[in-house]
FIROPA-909052 format. One record per residue (C-alpha): residue number from 1; x, y, z; residue in three letters. Coordinates in Angstrom, 2 decimals. Layout:
// FIROPA-909052
> resi	x	y	z	resn
> NUM	X	Y	Z	ala
...
This chain:
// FIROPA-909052
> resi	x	y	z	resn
> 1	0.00	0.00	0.00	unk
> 2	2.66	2.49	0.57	unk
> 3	4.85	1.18	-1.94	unk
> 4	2.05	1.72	-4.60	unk
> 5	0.31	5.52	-3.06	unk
> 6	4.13	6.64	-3.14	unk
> 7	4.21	5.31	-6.69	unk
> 8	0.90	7.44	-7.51	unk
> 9	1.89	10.67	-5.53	unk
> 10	5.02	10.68	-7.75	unk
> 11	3.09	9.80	-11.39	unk
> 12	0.23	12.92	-10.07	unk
> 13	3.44	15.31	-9.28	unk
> 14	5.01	14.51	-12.64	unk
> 15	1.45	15.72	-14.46	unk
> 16	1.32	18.78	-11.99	unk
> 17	-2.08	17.12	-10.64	unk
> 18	-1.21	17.40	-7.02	unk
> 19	-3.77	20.39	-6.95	unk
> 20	-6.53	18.41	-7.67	unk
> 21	-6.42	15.86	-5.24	unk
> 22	-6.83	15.65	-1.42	unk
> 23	-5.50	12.40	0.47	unk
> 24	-5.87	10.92	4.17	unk
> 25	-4.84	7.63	6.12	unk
> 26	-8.15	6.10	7.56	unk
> 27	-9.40	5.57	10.74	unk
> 28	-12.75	4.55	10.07	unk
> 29	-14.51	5.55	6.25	unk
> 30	-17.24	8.04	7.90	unk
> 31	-13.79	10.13	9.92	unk
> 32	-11.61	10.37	6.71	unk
> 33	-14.23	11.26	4.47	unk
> 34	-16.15	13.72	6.50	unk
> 35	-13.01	15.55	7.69	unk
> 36	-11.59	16.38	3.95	unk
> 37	-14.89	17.84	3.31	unk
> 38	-15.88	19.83	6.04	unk
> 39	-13.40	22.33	6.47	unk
> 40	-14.13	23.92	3.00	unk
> 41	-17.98	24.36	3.68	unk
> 42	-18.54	21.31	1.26	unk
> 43	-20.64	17.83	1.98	unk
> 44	-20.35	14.08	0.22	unk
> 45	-23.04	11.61	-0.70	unk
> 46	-21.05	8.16	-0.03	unk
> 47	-22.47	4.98	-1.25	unk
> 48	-21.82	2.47	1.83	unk
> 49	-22.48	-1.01	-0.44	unk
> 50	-19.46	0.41	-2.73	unk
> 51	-16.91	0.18	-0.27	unk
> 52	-14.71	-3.25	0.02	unk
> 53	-15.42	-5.41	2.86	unk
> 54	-13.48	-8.52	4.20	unk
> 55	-16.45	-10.50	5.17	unk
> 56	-20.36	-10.98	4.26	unk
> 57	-23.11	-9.43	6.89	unk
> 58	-21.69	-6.40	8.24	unk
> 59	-24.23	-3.60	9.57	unk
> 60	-24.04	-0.42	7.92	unk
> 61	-22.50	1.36	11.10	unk
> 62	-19.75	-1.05	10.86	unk
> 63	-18.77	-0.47	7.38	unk
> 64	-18.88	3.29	7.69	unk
> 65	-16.93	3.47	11.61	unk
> 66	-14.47	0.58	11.60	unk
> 67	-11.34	1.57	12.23	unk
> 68	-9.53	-1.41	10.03	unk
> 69	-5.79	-0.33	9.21	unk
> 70	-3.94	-0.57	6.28	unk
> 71	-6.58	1.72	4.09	unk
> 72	-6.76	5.18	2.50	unk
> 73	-9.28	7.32	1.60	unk
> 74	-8.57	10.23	-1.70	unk
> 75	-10.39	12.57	-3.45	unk
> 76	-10.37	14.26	-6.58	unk
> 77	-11.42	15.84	-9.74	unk
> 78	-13.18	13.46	-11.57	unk
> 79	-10.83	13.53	-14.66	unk
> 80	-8.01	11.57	-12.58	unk
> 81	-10.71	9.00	-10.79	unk
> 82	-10.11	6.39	-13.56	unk
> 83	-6.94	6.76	-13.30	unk
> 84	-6.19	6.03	-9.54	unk
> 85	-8.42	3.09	-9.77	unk
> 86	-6.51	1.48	-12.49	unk
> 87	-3.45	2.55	-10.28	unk
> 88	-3.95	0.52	-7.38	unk
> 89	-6.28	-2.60	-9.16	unk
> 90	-4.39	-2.98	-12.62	unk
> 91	-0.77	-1.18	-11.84	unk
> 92	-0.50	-2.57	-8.16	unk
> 93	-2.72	-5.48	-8.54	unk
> 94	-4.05	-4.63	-5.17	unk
> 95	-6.66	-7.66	-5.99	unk
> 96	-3.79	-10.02	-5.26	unk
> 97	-2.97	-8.64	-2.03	unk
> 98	-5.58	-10.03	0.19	unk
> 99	-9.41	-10.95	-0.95	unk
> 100	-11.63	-8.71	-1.60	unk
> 101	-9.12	-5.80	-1.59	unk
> 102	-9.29	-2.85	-4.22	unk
> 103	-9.70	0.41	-4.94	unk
> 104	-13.21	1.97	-5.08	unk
> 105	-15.31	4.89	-6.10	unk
> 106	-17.06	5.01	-3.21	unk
> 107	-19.14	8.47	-3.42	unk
> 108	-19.07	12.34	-4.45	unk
> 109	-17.89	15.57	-2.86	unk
> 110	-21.21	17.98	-2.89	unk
> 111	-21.49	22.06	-2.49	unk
> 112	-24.16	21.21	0.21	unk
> 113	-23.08	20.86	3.96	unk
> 114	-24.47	17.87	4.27	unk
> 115	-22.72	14.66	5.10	unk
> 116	-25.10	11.87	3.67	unk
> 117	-24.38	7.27	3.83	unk
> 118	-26.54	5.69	1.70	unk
> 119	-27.10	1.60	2.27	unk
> 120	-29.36	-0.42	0.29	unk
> 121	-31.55	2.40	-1.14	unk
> 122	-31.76	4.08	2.09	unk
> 123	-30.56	7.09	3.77	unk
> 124	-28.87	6.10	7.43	unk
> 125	-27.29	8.96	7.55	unk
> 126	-27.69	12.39	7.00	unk
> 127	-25.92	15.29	9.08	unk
> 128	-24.15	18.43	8.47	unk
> 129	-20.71	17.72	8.49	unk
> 130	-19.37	20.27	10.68	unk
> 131	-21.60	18.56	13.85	unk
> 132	-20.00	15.18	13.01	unk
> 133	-15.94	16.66	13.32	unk
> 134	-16.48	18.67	15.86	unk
> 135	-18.59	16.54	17.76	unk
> 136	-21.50	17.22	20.64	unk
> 137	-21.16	18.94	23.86	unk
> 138	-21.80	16.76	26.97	unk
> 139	-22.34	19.29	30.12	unk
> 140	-21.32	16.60	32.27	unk
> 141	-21.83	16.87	36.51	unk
> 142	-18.47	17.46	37.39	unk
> 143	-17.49	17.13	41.70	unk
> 144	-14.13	17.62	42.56	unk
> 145	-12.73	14.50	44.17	unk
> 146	-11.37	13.95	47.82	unk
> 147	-8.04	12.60	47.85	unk
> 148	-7.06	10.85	51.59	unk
> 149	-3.64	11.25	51.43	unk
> 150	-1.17	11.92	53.46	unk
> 151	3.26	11.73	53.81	unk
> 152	4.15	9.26	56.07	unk
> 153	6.29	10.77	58.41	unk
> 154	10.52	9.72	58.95	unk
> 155	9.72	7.39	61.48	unk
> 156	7.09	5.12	59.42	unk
> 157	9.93	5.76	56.26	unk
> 158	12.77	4.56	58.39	unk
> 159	10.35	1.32	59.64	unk
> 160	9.85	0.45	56.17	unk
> 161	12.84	0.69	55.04	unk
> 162	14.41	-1.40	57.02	unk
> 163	11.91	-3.69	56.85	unk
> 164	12.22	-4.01	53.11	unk
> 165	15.75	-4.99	53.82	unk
> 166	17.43	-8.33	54.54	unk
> 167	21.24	-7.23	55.88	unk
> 168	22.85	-4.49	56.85	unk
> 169	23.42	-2.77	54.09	unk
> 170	20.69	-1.09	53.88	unk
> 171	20.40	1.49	51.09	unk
> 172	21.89	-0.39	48.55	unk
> 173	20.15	-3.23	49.05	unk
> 174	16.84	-0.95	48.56	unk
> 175	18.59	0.61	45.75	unk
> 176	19.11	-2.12	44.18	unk
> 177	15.64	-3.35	44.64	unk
> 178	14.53	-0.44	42.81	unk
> 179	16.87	-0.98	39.53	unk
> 180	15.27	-4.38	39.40	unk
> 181	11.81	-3.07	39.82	unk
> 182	9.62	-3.70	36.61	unk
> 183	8.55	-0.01	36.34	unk
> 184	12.84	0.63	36.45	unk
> 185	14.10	-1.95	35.08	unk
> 186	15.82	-2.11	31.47	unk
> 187	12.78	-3.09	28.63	unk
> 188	15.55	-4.21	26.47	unk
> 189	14.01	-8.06	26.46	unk
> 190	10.76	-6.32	24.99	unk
> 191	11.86	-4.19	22.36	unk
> 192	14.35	-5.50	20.91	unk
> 193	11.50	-7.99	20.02	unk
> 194	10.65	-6.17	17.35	unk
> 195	12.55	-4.21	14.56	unk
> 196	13.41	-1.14	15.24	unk
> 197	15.77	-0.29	11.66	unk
> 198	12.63	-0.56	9.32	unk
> 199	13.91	2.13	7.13	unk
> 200	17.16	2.26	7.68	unk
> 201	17.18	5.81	9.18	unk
> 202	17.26	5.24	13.01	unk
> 203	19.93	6.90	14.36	unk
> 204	18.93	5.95	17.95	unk
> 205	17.59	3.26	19.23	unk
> 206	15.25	2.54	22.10	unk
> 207	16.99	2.34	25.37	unk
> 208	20.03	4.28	23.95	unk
> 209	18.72	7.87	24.79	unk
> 210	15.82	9.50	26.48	unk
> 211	14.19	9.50	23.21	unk
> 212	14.82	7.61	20.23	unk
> 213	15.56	9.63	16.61	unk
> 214	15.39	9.33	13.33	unk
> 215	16.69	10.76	10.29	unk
> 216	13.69	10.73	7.89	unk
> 217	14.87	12.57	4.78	unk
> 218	18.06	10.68	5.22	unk
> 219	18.98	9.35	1.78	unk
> 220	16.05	11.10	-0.50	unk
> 221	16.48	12.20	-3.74	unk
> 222	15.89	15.68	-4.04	unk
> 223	16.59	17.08	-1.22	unk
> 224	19.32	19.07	0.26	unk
> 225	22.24	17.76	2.26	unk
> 226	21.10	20.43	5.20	unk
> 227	17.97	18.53	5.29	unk
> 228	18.96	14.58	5.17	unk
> 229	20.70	15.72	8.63	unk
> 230	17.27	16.87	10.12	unk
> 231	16.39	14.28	13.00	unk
> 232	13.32	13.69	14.54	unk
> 233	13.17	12.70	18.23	unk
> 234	10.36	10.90	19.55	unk
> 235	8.91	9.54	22.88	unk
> 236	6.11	8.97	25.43	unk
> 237	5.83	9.32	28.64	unk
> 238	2.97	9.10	31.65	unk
> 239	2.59	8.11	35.24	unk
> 240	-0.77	6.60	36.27	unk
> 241	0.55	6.51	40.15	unk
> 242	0.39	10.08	40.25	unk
> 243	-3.52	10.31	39.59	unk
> 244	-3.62	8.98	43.04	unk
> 245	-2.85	12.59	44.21	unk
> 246	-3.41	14.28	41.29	unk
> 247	-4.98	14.06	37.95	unk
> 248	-3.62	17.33	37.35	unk
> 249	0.02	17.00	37.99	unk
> 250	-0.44	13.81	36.52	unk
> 251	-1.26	15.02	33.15	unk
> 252	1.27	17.75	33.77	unk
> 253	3.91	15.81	34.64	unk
> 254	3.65	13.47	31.67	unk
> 255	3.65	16.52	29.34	unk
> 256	6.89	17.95	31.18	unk
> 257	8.62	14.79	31.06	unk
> 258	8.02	13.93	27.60	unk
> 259	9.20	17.42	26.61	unk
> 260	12.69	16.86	28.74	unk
> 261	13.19	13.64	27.10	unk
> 262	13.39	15.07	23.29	unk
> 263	15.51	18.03	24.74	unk
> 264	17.59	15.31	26.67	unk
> 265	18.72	14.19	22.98	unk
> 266	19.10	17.87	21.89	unk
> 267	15.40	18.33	19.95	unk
> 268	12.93	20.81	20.17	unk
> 269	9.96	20.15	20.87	unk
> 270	7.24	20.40	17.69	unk
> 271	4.39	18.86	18.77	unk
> 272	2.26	16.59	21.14	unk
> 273	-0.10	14.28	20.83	unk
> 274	-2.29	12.83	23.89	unk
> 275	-3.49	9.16	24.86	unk
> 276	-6.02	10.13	27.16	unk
> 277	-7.37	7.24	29.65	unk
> 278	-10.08	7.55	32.03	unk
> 279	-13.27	6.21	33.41	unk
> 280	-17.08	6.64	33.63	unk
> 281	-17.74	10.40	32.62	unk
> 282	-21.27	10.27	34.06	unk
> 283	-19.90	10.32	37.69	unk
> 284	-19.18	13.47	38.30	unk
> 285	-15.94	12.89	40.36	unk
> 286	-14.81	10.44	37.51	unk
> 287	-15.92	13.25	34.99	unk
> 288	-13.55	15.66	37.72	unk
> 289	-10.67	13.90	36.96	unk
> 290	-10.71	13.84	33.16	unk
> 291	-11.61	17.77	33.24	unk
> 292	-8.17	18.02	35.30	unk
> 293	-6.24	15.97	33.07	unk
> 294	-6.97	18.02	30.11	unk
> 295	-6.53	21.22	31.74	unk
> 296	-3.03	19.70	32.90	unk
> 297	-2.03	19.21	28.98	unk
> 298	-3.47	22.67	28.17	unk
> 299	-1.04	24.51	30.81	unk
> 300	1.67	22.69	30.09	unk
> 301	1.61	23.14	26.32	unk
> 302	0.71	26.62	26.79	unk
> 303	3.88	27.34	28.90	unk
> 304	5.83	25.67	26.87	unk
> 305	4.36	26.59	23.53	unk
> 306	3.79	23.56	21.53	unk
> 307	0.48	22.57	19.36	unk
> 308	-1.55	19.36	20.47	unk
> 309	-1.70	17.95	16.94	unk
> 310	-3.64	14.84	17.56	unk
> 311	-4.75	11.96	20.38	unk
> 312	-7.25	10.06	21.60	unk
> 313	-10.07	9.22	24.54	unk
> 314	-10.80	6.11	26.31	unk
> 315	-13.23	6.55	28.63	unk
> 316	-15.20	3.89	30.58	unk
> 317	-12.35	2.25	32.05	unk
> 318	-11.13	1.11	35.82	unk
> 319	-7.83	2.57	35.74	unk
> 320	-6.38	5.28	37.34	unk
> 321	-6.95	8.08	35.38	unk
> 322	-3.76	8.64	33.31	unk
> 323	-2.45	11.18	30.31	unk
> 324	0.02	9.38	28.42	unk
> 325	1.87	11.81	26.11	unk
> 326	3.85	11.55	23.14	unk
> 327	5.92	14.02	22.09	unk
> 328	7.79	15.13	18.51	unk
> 329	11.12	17.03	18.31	unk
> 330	13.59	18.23	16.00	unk
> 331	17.38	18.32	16.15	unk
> 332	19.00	20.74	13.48	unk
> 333	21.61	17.68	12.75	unk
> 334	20.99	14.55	14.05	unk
> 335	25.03	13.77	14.52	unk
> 336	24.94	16.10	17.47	unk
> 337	22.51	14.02	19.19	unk
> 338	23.04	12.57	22.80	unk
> 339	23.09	9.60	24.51	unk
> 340	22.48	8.58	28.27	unk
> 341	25.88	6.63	28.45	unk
> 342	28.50	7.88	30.24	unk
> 343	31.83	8.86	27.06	unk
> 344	35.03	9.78	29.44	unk
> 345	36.74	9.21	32.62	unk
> 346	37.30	12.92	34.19	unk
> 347	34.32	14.31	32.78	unk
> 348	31.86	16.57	35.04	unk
> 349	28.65	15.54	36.44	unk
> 350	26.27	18.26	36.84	unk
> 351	22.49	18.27	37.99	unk
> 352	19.69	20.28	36.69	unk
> 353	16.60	20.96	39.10	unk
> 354	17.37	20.91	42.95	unk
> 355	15.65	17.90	44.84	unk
> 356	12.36	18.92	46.40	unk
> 357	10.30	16.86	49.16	unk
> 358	8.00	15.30	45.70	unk
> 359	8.01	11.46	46.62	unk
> 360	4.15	11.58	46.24	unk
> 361	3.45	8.22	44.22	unk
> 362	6.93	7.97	43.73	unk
> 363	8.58	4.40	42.49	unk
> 364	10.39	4.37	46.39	unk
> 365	7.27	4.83	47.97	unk
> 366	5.50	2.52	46.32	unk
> 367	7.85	-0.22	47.18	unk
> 368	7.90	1.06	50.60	unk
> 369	3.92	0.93	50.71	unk
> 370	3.22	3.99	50.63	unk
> 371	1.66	6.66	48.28	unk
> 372	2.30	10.32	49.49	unk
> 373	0.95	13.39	48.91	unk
> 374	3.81	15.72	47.40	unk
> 375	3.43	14.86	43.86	unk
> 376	5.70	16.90	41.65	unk
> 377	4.51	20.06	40.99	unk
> 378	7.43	21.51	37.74	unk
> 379	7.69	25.38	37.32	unk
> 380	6.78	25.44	33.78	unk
> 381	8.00	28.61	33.52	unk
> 382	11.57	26.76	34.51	unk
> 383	10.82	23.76	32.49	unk
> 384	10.91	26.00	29.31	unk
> 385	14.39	27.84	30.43	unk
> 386	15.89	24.27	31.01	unk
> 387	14.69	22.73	27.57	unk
> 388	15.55	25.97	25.81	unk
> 389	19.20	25.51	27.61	unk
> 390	19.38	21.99	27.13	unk
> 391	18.63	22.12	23.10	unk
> 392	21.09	25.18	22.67	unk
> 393	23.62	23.36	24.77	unk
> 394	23.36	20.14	22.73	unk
> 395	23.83	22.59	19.12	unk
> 396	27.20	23.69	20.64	unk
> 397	28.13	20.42	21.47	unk
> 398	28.67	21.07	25.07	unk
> 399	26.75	18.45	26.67	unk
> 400	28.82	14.54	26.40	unk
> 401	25.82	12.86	27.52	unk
> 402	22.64	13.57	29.24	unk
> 403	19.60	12.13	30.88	unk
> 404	16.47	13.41	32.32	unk
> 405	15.23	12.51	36.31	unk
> 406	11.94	11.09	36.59	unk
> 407	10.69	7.32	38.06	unk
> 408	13.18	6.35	40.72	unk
> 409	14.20	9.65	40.85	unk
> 410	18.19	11.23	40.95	unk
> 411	19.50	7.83	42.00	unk
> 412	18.26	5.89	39.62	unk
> 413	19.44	8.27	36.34	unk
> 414	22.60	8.40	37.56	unk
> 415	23.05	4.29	38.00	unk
> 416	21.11	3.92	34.40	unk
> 417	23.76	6.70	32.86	unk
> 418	26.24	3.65	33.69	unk
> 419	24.52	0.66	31.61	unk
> 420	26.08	-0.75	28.79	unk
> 421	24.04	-1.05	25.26	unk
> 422	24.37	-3.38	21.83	unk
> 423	25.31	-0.60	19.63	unk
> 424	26.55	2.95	21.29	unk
> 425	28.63	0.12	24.50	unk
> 426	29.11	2.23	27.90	unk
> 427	28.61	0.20	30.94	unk
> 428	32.29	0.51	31.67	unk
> 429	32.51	3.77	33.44	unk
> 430	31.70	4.62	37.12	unk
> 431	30.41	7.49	39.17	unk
> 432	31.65	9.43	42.34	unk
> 433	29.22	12.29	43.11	unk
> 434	28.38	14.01	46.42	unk
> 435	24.59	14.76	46.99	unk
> 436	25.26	17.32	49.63	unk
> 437	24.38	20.26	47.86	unk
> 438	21.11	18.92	45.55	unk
> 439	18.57	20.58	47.84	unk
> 440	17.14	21.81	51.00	unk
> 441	15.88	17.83	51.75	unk
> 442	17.19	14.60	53.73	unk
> 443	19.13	12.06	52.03	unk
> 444	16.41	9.66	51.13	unk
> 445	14.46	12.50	49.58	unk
> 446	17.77	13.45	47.38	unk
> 447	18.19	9.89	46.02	unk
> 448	14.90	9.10	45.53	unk
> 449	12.04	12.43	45.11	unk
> 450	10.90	12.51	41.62	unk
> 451	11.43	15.98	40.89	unk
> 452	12.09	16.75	37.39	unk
> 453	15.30	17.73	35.69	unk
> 454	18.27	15.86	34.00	unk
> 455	21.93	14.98	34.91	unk
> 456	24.55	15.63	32.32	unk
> 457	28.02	15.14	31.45	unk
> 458	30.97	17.59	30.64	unk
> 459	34.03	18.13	29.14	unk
> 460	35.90	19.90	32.02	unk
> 461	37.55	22.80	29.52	unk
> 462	33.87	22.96	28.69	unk
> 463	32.28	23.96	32.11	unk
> 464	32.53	27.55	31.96	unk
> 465	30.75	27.99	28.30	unk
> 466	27.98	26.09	29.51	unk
> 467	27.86	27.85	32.81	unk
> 468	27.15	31.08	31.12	unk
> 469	24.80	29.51	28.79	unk
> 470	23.00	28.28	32.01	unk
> 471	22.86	31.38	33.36	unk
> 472	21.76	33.15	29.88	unk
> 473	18.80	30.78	30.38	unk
> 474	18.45	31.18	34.36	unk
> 475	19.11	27.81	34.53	unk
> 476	20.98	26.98	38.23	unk
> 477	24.13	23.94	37.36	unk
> 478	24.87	21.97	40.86	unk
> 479	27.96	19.93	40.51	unk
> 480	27.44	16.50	41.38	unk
> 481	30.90	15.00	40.51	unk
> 482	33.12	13.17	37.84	unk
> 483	32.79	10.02	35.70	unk
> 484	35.50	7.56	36.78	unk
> 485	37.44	4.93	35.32	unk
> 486	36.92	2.53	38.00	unk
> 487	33.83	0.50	37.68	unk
> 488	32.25	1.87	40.75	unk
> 489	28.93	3.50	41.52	unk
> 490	29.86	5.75	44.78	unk
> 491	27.42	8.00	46.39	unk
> 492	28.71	10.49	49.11	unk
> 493	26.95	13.17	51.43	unk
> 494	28.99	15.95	52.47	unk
> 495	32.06	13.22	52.10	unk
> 496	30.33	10.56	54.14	unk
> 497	29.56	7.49	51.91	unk
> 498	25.71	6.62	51.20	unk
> 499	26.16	3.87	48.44	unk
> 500	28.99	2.40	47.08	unk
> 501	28.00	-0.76	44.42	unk
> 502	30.28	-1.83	41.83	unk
> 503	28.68	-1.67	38.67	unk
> 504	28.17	-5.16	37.66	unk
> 505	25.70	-5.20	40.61	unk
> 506	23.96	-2.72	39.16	unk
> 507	23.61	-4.24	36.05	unk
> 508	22.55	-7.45	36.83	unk
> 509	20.00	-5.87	38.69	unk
> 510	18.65	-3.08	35.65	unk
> 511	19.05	-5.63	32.78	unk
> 512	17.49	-8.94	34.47	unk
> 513	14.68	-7.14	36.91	unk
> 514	11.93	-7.21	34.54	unk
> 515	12.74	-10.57	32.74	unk
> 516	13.17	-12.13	36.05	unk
> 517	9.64	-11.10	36.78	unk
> 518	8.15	-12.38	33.76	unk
């Protein structure tokens, strides 16, 4: 199919036809139709028996709203509709592709505003097409829901924790319980699973950055060298836990981190797009939470100006109520692009984001048994100085590698900055950093509070050009410490060791926690 519709864009370009056609992939027949039409003022009359179907006996509503993939829907002048028939059934011989598949003249663009399915000699539909995209207004009963939650204090923390231990060693042995923990640990047995080099234009891979990117007009004819170095970063990011506090933040938060995690590789962010899952929308609490979510994504992409381009709604589900986002960026040349491993021995460790007291439905309290009530709450105004920084810092190539803080919190980036991969290696180098100075918070709350932010390595003649970048973008650097040659993961407070692992420990314990499990 894509083969043969690249084959026809490039035959309608050579005749200078382009003009007179209009083209969209499907979701269902009634949603690609109706939204080509609509936005000019214009109708269709669509003929529902004319369109292919895979199997005898379907209802009308099912041929016009099923969202089978694989299927496009075009329009055009009707001097070019013979011709993209014979394109796809004769040229392409879409026929012996599966049964029953082809190309079909389904219907007719009108001047009237109406949208109009025909089955059987009847009219089953028949709507102006404006009220079908842009949908009906439910004024829902909304309540704002109660949330019972509370911080447990040090005491019940310190009771857990040891508790959740088996020697003396206490905070390593919960670190290392949280590395293994299947919303930590590495997904490398998943994805690589499945190919991720379709195209040959992935420049990273999943697990190799924050985001992975590709080069998509890498190799094309036609266009300029400038542009085959164009990469696009992409990711997606959300935390249900957090809707136990806060659908808000929730929805926030997955925004924000999405956002960091292009900028982590150097990109810009372009757009978003929103998987949005909730529950029953005719009780009003339920109804509550999905109004918060939404306003969430709408201040978070207003402070950090970026268009909501497309998404979806589940509703009616027993979940909690969670955003997931995905988010689009662009990096200027895609070499420049950077990677969570850890490149030199010597090089600077510095922190983005001081530690706050946000452990609210945090990855360490939930394997404590707890849930919290200090959820992250970002300064979005902040968020956009620290992407802005990070994406400038990446062009200038002062950033060696970089990662962004969010489930298991500071702890837990720095350890996964360490981990070797198939293709771009690492896993060799250490850390020594000192958490004194991270913020105003104890030491569990340093290691583990999921305040956004990133961790990134430098080039030591490098330090003071990015220091003044960081302060061009009021962006605050704490030094953390160096990379080290010795295979060591050492964590010190104010020069009093917290955790000292060697890194194979660490490994075992990020690459085999979730396969273990399964």
């Amino acid at each position: 199919m894509l083969a043969a519709t690249y084959d026809l864009f490039k035959r309608l370009k050579e005749m200078g036809k382009l003009d007179k056609v209009g083209f969209k992939d499907m979701g269902g027949n009634v949603c690609s139709t109706v939204e080509m039409v609509d936005k000019k003022g214009f109708g269709a009359e669509i003929d529902l028996e004319k369109i292919p179907v895979g199997m005898e006996g379907l209802h009308p509503s099912v041929i016009a709203c099923s969202e089978t993939q694989e299927r496009f829907a075009w329009t055009c002048h009707p001097e070019l509709t013979d011709l993209i028939l014979d394109h796809y059934n004769v040229k392409w011989e879409l026929g012996s592709v599966a049964e029953g598949a082809r190309a079909a003249n389904i219907g007719k663009v009108t001047q009237s505003d109406r949208y109009i399915l025909h089955y059987k000699g009847e009219k089953v539909c028949d709507a102006k097409a404006t009220d079908i995209t842009e949908g009906l207004r439910y004024n829902r009963d909304v309540k704002e829901r109660i949330y019972h939650v509370s911080e447990p204090t040090e005491d019940e923390i310190r009771k857990s924790f040891e508790g959740a231990t088996t020697s003396s060693r206490l905070q390593e042995d919960f670190f290392l319980r949280m590395l293994a923990s299947e919303n930590i640990a590495s997904r490398r047995s998943i994805y690589e699973r499945y190919d991720r080099n379709v195209q040959g234009n992935t420049i990273l891979e999943a697990g190799e950055a924050d985001a992975g990117v590709i080069a998509p007009l890498l190799d094309k004819e036609g266009v300029s060298a400038a542009a085959q170095k164009v990469g696009v970063a992409i990711t997606q990011d959300g935390n249900g836990n957090y809707s136990k506090i806060s659908p808000y933040w929730q929805a926030v938060n997955a925004v924000v981190e999405a956002m960091r995690n292009v900028a982590a590789v150097g990109a810009r962010p372009i757009a978003v797009t929103d998987c949005l899952n909730y529950n029953n929308p005719e009780k009003p609490e339920l109804m509550w939470e999905f109004t918060e979510g939404v306003r969430g994504i709408k201040a978070a992409c207003e402070a950090i100006p970026t268009p909501i381009i497309s998404g979806n709604v589940s509703l009616y589900n027993s979940v909690d109520a969670t955003a997931m986002i995905g988010v689009a960026g662009v990096i200027d040349d895609y070499e420049n692009a950077v990677t969570t491993s850890l490149k030199v021995a010597g090089n600077q460790l510095y922190l983005i984001n001081a530690r706050q007291n946000e452990l609210g439905a945090s990855e360490a309290y939930r394997l404590l048994g707890f849930v919290g009530a200090n959820v992250p709450k970002p300064d979005l105004k902040q968020v956009k100085n620290e992407i802005d920084f990070m994406v400038e810092a990446v062009s200038k190539n002062l950033i060696e590698s970089a990662h962004d803080i969010s489930e298991g919190g500071l702890a837990v980036t720095l350890a996964e900055m360490t981990m070797p991969h198939n293709r771009t290696g690492g896993g060799k180098l250490g850390v020594s950093v000192d958490i004194a100075n991270v913020g105003p918070v104890n030491t569990f709350q340093k290691l583990y509070s999921e305040t956004g932010g990133f961790v990134i390595e430098v080039k030591p003649n490098q330090t003071e050009a990015l220091k003044k970048l960081a302060h061009n973008h009021s962006v605050e650097l704490i030094k953390l410490g160096t990379v080290t040659e010795s295979a060591q993961w050492v964590v010190k407070e104010a020069g009093e060791t917290v955790i000292d692992v060697p890194l194979q420990n660490l490994q075992d314990a990020w690459l085999n926690g979730l396969t273990e499990k399964m």
